[in-house]
PDB file with one MODEL, atoms N, CA, C and O in Angstrom:
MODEL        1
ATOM      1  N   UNK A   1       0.849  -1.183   0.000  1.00  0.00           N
ATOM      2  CA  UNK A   1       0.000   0.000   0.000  1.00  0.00           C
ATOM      3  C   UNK A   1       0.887   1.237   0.000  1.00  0.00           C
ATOM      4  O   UNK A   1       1.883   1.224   0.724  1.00  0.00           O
ATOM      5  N   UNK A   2       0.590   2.407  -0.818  1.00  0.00           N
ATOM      6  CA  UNK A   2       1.598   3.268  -0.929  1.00  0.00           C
ATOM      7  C   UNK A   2       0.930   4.761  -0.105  1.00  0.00           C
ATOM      8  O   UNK A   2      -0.299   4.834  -0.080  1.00  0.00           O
ATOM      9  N   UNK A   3       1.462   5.519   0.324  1.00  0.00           N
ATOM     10  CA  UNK A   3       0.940   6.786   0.893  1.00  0.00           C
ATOM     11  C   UNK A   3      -0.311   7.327   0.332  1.00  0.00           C
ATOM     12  O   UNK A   3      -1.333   7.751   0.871  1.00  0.00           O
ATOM     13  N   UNK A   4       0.013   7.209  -0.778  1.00  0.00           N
ATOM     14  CA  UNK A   4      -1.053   7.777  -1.026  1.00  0.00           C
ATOM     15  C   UNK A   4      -2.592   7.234  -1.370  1.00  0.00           C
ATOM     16  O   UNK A   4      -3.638   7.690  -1.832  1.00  0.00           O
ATOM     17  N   UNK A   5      -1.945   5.668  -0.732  1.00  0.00           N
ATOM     18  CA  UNK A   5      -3.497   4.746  -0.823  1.00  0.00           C
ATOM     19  C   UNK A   5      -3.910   5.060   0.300  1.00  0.00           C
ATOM     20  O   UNK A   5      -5.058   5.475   0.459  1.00  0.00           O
ATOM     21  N   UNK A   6      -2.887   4.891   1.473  1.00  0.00           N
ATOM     22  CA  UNK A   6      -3.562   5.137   3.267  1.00  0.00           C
ATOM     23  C   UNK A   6      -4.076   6.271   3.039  1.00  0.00           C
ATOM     24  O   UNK A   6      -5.250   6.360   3.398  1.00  0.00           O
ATOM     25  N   UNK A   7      -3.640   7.147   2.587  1.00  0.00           N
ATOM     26  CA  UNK A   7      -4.492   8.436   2.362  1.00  0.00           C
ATOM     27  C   UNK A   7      -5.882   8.653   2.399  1.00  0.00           C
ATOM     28  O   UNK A   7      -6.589   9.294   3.177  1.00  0.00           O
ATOM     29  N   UNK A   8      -6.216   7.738   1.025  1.00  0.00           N
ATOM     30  CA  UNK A   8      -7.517   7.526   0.551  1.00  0.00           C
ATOM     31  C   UNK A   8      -8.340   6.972   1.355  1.00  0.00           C
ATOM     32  O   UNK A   8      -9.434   7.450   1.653  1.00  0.00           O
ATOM     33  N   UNK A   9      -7.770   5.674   1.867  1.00  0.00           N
ATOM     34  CA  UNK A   9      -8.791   4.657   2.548  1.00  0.00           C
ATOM     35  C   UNK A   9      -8.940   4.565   3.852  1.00  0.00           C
ATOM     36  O   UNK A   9      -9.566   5.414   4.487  1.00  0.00           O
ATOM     37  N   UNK A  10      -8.355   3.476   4.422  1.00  0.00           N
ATOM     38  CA  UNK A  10      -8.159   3.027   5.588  1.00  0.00           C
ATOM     39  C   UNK A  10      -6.828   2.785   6.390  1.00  0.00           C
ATOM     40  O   UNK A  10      -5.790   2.333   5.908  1.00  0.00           O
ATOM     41  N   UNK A  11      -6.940   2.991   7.097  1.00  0.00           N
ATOM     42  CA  UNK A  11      -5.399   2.685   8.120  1.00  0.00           C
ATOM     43  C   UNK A  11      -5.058   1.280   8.008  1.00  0.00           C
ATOM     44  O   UNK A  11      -5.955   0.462   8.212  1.00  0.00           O
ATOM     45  N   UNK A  12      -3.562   0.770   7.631  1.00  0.00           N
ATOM     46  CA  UNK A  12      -3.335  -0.423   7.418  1.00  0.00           C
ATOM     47  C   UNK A  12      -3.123  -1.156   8.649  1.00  0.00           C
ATOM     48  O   UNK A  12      -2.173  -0.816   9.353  1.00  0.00           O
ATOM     49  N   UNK A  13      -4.305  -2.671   9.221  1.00  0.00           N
ATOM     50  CA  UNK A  13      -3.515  -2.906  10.144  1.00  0.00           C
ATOM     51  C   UNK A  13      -2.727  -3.519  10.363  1.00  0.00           C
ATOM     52  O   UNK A  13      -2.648  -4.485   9.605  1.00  0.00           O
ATOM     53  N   UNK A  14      -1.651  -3.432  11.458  1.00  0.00           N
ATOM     54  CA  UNK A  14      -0.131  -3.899  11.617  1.00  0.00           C
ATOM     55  C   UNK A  14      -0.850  -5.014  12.979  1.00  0.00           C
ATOM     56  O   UNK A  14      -2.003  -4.991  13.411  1.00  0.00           O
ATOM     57  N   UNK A  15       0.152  -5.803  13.347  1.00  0.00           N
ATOM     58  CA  UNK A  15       0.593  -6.493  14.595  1.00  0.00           C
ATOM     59  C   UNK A  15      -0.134  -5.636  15.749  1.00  0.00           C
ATOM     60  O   UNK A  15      -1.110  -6.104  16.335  1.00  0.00           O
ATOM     61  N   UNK A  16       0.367  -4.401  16.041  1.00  0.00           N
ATOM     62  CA  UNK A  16      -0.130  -3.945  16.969  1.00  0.00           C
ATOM     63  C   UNK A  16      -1.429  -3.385  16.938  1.00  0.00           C
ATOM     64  O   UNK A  16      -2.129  -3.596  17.928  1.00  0.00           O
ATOM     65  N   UNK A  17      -1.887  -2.731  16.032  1.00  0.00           N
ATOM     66  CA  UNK A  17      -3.216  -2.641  15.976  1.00  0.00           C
ATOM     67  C   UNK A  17      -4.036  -3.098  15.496  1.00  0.00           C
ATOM     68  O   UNK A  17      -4.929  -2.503  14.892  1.00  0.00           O
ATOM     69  N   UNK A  18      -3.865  -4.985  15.745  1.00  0.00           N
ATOM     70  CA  UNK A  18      -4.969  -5.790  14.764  1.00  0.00           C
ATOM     71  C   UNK A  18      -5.920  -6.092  16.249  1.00  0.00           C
ATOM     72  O   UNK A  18      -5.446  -6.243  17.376  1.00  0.00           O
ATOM     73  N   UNK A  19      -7.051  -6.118  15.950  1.00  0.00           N
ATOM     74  CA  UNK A  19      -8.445  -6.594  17.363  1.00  0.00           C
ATOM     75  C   UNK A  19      -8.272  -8.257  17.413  1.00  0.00           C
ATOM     76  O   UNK A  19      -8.567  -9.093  16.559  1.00  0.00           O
ATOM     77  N   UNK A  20      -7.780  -8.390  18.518  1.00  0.00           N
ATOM     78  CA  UNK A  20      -8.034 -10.005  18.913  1.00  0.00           C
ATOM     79  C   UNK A  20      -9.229 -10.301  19.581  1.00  0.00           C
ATOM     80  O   UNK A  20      -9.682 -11.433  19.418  1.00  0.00           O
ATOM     81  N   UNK A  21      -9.950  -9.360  20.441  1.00  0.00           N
ATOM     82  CA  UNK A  21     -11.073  -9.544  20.941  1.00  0.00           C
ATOM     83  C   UNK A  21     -12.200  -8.776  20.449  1.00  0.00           C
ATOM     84  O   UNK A  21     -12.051  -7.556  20.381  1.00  0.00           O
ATOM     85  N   UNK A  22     -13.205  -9.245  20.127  1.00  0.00           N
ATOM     86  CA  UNK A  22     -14.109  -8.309  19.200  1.00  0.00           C
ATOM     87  C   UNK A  22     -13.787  -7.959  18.318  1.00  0.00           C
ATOM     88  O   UNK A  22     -13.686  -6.732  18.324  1.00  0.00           O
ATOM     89  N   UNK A  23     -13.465  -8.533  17.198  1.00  0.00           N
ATOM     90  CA  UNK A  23     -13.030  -7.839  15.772  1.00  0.00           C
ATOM     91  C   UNK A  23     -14.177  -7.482  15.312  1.00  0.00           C
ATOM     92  O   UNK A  23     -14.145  -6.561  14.496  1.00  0.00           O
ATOM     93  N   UNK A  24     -15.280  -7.961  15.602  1.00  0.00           N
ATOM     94  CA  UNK A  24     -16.309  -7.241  14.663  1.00  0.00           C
ATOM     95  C   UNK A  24     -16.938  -5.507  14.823  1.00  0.00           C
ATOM     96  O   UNK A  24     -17.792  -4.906  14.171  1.00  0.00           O
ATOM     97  N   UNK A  25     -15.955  -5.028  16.157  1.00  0.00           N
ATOM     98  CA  UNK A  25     -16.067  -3.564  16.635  1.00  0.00           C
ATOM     99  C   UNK A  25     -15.239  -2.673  16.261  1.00  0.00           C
ATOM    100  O   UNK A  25     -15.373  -1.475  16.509  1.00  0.00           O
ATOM    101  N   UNK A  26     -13.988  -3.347  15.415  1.00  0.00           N
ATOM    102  CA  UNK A  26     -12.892  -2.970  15.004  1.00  0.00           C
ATOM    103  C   UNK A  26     -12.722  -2.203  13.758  1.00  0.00           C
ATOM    104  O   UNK A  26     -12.541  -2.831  12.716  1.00  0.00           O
ATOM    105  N   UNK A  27     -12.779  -0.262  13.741  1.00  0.00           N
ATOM    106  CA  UNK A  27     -12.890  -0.269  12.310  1.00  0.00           C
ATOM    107  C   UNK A  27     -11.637   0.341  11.652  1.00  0.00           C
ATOM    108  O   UNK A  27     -11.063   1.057  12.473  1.00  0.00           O
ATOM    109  N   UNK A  28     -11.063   0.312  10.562  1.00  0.00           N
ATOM    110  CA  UNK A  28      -9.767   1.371  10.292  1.00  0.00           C
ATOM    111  C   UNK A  28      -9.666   2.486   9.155  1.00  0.00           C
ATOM    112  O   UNK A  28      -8.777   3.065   8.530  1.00  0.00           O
ATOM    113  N   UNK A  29     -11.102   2.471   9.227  1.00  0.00           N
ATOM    114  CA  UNK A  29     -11.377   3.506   8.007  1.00  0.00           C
ATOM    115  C   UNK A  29     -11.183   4.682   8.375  1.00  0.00           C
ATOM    116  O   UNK A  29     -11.601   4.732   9.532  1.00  0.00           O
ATOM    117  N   UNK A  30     -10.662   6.005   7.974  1.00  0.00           N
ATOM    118  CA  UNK A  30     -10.405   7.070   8.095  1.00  0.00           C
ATOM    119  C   UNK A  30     -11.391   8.218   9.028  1.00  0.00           C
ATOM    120  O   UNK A  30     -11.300   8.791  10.114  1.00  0.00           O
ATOM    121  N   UNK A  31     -12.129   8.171   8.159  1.00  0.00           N
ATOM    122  CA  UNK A  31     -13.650   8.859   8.750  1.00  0.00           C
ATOM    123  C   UNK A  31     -13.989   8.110  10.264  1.00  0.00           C
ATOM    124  O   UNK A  31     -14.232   8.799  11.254  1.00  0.00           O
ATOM    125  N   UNK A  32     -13.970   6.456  10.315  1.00  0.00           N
ATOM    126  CA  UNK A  32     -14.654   6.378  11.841  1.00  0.00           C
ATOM    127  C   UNK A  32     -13.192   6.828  13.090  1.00  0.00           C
ATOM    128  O   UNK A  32     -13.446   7.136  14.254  1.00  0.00           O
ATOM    129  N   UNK A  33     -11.939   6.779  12.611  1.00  0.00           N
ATOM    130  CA  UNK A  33     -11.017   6.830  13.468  1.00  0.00           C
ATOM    131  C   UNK A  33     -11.179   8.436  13.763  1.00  0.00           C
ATOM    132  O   UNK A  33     -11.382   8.653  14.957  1.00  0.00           O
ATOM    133  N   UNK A  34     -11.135   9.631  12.924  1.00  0.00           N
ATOM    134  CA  UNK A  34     -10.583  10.869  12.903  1.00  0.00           C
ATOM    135  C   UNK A  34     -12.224  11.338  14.092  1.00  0.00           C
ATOM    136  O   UNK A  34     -12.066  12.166  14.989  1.00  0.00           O
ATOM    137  N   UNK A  35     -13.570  10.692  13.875  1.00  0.00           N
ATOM    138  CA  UNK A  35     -14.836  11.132  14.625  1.00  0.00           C
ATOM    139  C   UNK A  35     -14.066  10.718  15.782  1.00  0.00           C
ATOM    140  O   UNK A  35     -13.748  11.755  16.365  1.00  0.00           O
ATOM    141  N   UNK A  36     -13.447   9.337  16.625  1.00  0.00           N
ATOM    142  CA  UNK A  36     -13.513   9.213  17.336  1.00  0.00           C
ATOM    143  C   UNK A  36     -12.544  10.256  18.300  1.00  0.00           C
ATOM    144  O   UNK A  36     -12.560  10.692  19.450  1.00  0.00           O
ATOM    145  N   UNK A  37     -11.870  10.342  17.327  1.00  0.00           N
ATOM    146  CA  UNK A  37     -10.397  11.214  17.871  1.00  0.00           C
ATOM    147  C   UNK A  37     -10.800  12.652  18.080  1.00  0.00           C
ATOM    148  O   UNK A  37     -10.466  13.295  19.075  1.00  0.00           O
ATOM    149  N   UNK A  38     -11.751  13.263  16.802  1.00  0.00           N
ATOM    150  CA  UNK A  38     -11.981  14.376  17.124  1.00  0.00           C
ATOM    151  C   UNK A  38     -13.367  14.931  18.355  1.00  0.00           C
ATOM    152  O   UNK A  38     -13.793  16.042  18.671  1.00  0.00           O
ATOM    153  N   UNK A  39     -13.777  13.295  18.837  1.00  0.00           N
ATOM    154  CA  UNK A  39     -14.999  13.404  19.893  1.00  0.00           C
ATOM    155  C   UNK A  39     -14.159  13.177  21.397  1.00  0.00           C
ATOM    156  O   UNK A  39     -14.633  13.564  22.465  1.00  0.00           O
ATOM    157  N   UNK A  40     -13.214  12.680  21.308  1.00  0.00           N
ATOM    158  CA  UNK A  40     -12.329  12.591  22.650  1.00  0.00           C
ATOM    159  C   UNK A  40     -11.661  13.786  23.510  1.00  0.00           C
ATOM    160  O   UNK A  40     -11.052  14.653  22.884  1.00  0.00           O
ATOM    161  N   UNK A  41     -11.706  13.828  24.233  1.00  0.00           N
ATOM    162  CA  UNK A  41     -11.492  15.056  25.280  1.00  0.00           C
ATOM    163  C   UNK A  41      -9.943  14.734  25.721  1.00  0.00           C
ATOM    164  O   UNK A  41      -9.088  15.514  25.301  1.00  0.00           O
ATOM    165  N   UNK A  42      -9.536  13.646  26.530  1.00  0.00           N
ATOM    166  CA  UNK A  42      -8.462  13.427  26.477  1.00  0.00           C
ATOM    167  C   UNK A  42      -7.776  11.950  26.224  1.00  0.00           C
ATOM    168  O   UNK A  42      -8.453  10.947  25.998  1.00  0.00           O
ATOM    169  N   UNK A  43      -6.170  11.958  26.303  1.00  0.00           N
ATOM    170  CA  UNK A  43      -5.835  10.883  25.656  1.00  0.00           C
ATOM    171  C   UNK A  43      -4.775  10.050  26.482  1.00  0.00           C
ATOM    172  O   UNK A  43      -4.203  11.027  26.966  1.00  0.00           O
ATOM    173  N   UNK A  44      -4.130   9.036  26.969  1.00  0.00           N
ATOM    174  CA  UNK A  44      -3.310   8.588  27.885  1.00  0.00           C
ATOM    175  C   UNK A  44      -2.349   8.193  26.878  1.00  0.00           C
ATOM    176  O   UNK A  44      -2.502   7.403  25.946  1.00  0.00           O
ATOM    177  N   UNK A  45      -1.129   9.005  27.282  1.00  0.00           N
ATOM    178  CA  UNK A  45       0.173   9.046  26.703  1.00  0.00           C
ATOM    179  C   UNK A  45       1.338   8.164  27.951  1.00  0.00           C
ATOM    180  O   UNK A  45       1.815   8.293  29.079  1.00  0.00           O
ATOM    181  N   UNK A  46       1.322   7.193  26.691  1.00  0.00           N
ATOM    182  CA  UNK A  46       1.969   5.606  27.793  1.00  0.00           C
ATOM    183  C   UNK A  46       3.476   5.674  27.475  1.00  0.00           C
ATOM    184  O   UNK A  46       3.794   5.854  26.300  1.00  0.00           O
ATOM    185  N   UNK A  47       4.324   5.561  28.309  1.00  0.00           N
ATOM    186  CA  UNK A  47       5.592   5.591  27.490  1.00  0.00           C
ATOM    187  C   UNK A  47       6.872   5.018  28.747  1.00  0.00           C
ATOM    188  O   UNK A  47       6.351   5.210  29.846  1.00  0.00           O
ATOM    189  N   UNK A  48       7.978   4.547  28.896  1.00  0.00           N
ATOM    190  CA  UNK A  48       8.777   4.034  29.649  1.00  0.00           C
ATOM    191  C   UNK A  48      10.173   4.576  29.874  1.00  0.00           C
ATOM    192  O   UNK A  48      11.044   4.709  29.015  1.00  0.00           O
ATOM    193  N   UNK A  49      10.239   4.823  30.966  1.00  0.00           N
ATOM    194  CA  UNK A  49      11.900   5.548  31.485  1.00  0.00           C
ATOM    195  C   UNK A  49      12.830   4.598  32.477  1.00  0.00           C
ATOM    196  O   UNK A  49      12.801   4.424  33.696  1.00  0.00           O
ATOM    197  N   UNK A  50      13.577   4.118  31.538  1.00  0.00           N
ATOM    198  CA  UNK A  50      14.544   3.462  32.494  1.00  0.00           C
ATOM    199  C   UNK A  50      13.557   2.184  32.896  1.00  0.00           C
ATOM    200  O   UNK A  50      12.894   2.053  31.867  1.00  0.00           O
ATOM    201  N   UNK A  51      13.202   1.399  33.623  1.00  0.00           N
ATOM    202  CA  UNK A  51      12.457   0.558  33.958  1.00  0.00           C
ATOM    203  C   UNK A  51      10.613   0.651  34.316  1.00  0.00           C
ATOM    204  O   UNK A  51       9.704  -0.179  34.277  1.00  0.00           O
ATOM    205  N   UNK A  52      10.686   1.956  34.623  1.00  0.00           N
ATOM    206  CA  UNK A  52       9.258   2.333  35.343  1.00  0.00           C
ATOM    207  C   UNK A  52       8.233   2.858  34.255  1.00  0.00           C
ATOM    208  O   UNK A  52       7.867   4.019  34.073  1.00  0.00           O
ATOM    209  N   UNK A  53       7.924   1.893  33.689  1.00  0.00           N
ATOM    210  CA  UNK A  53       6.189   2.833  33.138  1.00  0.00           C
ATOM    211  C   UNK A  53       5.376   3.691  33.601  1.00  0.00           C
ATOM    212  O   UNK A  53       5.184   3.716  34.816  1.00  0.00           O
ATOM    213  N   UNK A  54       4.749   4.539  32.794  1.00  0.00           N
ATOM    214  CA  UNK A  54       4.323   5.388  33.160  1.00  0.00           C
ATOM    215  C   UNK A  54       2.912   5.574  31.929  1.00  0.00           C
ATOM    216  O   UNK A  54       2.994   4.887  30.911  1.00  0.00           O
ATOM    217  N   UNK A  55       1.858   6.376  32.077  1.00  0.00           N
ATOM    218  CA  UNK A  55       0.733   6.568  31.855  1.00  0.00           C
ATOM    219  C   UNK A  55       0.342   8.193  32.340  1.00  0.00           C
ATOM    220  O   UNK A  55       0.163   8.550  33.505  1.00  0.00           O
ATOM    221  N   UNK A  56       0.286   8.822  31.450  1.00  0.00           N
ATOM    222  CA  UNK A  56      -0.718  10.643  31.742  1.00  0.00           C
ATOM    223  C   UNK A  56      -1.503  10.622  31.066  1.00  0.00           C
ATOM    224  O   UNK A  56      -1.443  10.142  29.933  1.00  0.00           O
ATOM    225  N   UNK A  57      -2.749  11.299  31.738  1.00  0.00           N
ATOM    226  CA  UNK A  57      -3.719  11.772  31.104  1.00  0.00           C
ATOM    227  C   UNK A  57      -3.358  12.956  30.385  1.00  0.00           C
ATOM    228  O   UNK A  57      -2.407  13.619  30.799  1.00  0.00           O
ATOM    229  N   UNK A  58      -3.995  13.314  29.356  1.00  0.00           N
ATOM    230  CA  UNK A  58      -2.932  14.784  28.604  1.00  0.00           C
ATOM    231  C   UNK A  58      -4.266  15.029  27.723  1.00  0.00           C
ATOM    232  O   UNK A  58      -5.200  14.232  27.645  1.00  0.00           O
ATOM    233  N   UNK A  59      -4.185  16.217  27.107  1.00  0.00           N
ATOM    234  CA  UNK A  59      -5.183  16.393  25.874  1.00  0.00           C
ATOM    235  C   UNK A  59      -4.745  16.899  24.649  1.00  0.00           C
ATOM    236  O   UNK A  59      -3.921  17.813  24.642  1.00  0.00           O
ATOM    237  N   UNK A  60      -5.110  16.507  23.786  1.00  0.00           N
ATOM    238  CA  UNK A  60      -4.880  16.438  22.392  1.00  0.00           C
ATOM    239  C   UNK A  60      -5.340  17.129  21.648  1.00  0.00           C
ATOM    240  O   UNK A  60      -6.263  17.810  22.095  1.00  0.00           O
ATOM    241  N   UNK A  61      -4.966  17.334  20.145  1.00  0.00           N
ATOM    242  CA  UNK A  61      -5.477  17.939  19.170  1.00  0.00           C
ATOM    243  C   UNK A  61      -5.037  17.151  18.074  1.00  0.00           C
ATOM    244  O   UNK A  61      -3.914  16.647  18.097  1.00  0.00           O
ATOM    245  N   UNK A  62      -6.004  16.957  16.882  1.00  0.00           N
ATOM    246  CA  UNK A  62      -5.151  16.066  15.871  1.00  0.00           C
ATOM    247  C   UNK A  62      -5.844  17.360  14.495  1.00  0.00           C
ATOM    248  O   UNK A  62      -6.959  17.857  14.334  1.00  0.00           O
ATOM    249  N   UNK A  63      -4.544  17.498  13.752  1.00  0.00           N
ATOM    250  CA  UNK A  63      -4.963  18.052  12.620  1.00  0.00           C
ATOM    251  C   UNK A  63      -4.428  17.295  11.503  1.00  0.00           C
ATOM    252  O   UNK A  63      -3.303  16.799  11.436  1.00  0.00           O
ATOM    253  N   UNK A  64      -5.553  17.249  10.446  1.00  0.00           N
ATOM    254  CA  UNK A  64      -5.433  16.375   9.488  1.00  0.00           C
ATOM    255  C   UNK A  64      -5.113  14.929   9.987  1.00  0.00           C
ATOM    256  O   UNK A  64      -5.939  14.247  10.593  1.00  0.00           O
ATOM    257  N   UNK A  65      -3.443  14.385   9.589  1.00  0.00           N
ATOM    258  CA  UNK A  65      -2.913  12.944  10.227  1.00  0.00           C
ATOM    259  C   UNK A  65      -1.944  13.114  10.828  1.00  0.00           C
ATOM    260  O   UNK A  65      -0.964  12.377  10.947  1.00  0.00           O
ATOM    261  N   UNK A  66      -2.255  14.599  11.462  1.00  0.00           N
ATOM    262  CA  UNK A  66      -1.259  14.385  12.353  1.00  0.00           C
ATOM    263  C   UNK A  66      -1.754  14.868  14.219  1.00  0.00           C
ATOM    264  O   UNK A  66      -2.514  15.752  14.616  1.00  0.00           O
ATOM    265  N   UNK A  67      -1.103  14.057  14.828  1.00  0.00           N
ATOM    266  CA  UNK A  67      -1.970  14.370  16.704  1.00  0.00           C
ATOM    267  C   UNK A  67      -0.071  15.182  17.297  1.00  0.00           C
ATOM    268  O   UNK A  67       1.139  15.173  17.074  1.00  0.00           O
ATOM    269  N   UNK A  68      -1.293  15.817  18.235  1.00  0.00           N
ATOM    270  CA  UNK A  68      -0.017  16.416  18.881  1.00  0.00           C
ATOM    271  C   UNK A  68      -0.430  16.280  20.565  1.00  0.00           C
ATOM    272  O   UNK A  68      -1.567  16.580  20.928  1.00  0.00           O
ATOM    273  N   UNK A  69       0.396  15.899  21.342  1.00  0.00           N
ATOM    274  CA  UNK A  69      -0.239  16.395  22.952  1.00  0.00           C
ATOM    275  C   UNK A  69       0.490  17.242  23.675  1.00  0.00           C
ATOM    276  O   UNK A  69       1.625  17.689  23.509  1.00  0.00           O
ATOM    277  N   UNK A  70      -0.508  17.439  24.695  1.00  0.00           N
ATOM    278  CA  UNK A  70      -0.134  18.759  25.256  1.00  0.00           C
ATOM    279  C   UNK A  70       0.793  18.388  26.563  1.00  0.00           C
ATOM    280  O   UNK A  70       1.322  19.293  27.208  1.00  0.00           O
ATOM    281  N   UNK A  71       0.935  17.208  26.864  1.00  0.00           N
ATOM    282  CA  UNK A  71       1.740  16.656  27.813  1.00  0.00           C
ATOM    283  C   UNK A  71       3.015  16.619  27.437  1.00  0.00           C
ATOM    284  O   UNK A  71       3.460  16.353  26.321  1.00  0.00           O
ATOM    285  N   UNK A  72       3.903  17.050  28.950  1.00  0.00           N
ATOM    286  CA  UNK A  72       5.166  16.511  28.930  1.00  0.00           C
ATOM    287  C   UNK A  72       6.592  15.671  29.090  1.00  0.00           C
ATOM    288  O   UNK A  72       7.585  16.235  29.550  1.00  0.00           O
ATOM    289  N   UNK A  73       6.614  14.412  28.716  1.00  0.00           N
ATOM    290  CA  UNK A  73       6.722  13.682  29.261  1.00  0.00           C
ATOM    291  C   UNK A  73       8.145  13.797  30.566  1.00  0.00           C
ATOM    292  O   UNK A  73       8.389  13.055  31.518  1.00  0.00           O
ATOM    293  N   UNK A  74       8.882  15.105  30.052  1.00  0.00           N
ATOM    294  CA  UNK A  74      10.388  15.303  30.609  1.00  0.00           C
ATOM    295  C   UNK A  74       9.837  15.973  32.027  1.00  0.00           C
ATOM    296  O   UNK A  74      10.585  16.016  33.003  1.00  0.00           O
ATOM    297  N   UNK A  75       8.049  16.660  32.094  1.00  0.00           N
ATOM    298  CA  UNK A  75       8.150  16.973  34.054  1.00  0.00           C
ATOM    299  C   UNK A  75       8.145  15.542  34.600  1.00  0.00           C
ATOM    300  O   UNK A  75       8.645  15.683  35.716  1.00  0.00           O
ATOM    301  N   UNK A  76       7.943  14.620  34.487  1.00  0.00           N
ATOM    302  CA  UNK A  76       8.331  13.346  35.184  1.00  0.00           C
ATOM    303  C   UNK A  76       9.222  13.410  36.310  1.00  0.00           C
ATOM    304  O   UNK A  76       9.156  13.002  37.470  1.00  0.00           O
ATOM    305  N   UNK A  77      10.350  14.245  35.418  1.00  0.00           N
ATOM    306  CA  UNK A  77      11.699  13.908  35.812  1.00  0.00           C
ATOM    307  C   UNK A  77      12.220  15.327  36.422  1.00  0.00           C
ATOM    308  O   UNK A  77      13.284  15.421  37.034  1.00  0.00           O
ATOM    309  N   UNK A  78      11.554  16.154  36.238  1.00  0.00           N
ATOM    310  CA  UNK A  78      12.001  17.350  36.666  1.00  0.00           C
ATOM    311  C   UNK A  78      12.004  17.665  37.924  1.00  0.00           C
ATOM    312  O   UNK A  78      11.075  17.243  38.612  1.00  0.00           O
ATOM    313  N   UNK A  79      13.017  18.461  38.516  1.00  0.00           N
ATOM    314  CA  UNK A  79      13.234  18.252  39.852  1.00  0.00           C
ATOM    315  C   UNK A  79      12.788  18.370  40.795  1.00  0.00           C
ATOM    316  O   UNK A  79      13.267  17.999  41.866  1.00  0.00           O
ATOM    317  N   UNK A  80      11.046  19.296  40.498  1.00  0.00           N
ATOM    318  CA  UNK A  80      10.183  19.097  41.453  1.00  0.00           C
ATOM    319  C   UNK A  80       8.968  17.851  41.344  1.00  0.00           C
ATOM    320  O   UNK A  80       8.133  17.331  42.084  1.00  0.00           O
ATOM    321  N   UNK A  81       9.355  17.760  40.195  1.00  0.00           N
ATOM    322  CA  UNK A  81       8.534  16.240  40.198  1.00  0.00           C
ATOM    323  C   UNK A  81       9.052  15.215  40.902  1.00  0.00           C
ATOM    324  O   UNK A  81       8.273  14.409  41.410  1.00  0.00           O
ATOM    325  N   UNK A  82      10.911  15.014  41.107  1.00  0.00           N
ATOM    326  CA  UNK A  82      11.466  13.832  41.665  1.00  0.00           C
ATOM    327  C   UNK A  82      11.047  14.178  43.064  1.00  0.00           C
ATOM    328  O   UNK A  82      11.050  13.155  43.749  1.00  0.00           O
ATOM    329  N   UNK A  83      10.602  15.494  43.902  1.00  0.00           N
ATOM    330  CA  UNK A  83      10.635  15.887  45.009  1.00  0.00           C
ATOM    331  C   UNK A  83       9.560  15.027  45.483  1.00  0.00           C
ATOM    332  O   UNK A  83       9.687  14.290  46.460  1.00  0.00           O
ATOM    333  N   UNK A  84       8.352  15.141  44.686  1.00  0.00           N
ATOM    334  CA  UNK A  84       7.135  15.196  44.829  1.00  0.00           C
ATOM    335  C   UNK A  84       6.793  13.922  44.659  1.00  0.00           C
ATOM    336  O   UNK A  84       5.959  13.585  45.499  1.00  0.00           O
ATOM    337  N   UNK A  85       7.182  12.810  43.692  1.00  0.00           N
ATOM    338  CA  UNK A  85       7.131  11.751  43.528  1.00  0.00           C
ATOM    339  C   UNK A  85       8.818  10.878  43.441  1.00  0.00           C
ATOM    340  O   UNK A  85       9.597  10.602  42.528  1.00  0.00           O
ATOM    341  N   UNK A  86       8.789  10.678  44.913  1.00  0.00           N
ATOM    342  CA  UNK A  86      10.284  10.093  44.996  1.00  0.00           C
ATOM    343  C   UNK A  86      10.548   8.733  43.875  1.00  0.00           C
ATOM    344  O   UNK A  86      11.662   8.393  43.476  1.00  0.00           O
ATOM    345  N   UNK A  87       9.463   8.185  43.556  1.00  0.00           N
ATOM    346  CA  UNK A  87       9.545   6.820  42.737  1.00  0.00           C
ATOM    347  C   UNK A  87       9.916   6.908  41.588  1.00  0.00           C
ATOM    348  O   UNK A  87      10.106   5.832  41.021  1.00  0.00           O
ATOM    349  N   UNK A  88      10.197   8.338  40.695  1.00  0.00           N
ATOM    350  CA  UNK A  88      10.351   8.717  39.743  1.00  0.00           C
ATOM    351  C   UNK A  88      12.208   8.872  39.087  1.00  0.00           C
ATOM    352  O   UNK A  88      12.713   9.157  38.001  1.00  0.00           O
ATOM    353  N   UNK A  89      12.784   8.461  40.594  1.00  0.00           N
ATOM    354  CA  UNK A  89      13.876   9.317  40.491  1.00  0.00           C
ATOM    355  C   UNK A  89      14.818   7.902  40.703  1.00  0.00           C
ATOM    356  O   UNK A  89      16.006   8.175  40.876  1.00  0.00           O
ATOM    357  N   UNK A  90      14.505   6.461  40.720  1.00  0.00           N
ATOM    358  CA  UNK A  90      14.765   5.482  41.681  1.00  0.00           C
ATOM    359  C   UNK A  90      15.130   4.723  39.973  1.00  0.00           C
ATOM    360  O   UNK A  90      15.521   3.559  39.886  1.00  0.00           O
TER     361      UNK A  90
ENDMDL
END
């Protein structure tokens, strides 16, 4: 599929975003993904430092195909964050 087919159609799915449970709820067409995205308020930005996972709530904006958030993942680590959450710093 070339760019400018995903374009057109549907989101190709990969490994990670194929539905193992309920596939029949599962859609990757353009139009139902961008409603859902553009009906969502906020979004949980998952990501890993050093051993410790982590999860924020953050809020978003997506224009066109592209999302941006408003979270950061570097106050984690910032030095009143290590104050505040000693587990961060370990």
């Amino acid at each position: 599929m070339t760019d400018r087919d995903s374009e057109a159609g549907a989101y190709a799915a990969t490994p990670r975003t194929t539905l193992h449970r309920r596939k029949v709820r599962g859609r990757y067409d353009r139009a139902t993904v961008h409603a859902i995205l553009d009906e969502a308020l906020v979004c949980h930005l998952g990501f890993v430092a050093g051993e410790q996972p982590f999860v924020m709530p953050t809020t978003f904006v997506r224009e066109a195909e592209s999302l941006s958030s408003m979270a950061r993942p570097a106050v984690v680590f910032s030095a009143r964050s290590r104050a505040a959450f000693p587990f961060a710093s370990q």
